[in-house]
N, C-alpha and C positions, 0 to 999 in steps of 0.2 A: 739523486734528484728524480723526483717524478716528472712527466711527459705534463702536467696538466697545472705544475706547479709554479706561480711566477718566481722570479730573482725577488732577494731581498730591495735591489736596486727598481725593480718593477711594483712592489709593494708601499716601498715609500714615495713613489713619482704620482702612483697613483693616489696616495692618503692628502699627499700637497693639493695636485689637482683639482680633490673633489673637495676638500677645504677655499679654494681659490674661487670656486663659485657662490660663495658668502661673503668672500672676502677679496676684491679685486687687487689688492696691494700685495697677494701673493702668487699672482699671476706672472707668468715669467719666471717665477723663483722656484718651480719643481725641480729644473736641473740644476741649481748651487745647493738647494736643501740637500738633496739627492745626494750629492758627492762628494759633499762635506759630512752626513752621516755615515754614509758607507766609507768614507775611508777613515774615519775618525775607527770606526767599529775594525776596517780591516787592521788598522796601526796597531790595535788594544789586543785583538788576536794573533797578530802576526808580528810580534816584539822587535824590534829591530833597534841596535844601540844609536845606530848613525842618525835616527830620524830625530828631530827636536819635539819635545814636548810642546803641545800644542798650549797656550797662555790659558790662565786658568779661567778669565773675561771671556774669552773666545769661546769653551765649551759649556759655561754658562751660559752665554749668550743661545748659543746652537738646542740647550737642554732648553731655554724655556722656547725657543721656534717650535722646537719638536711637541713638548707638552699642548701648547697652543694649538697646533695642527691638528691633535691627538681630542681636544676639545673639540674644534670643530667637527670632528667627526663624528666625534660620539654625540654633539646635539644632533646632527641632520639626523644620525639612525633614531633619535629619540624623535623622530618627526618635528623636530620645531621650525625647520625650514626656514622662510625669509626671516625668522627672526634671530635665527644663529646669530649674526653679524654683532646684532643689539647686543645678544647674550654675552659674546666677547669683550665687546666694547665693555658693558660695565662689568665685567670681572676682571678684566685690566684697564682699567681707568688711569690706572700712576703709576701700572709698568706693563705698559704692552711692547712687547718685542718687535715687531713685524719693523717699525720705523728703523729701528737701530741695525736688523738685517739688513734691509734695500738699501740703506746707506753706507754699508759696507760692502757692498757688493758690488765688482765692476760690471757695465753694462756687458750685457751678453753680446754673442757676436753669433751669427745662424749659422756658423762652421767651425764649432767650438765644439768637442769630442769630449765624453767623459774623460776622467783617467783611466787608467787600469791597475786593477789593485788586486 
């Protein structure tokens, strides 16, 4: 690990984040994105018989959050700015994710600790 380097966990808080300034409905949701991908990735690397596979809806669901965030990023580096939002909207007009995460998601609590994985 280099001194200058973030966590995989600091790269993806960050990508939500800066996604979340286009898109207010992902605001608050840096830290569930966060720790359902990094443990979803730590589970995949670190095999473990005891753990249950996670439902195959659920990392569907978690793969298009992730692609979508991964959109938003890549419009604002393409300068498109306040129009991001639009951009999303009409390229998931009849399956945008975002709804189906926040409502699965239980309300955050401000003394809620990642996990450790």
């Amino acid at each position: 690990r280099h001194a200058n380097s973030q966590s995989q966990r600091a790269r993806i808080r960050w990508l939500v984040q800066r996604a979340a300034e286009v898109d207010d409905r992902l605001e608050a949701q840096a830290r569930p994105i966060t720790n359902r991908l990094v443990g979803w990735r730590n589970d995949q690397t670190h095999l473990d018989d005891a753990l249950a596979t996670p439902a195959l809806d659920d990392l569907l669901l978690l793969n298009a959050v992730l692609t979508y965030v991964l959109e938003a990023n890549v419009l604002l580096d393409l300068g498109i700015g306040n129009d991001t939002r639009y951009c999303l909207a009409h390229g998931y007009v009849w399956d945008d994710p975002i709804p189906t995460w926040v409502e699965g998601q239980p309300l955050p609590r401000s003394n809620e600790e990642p996990p450790t994985h």
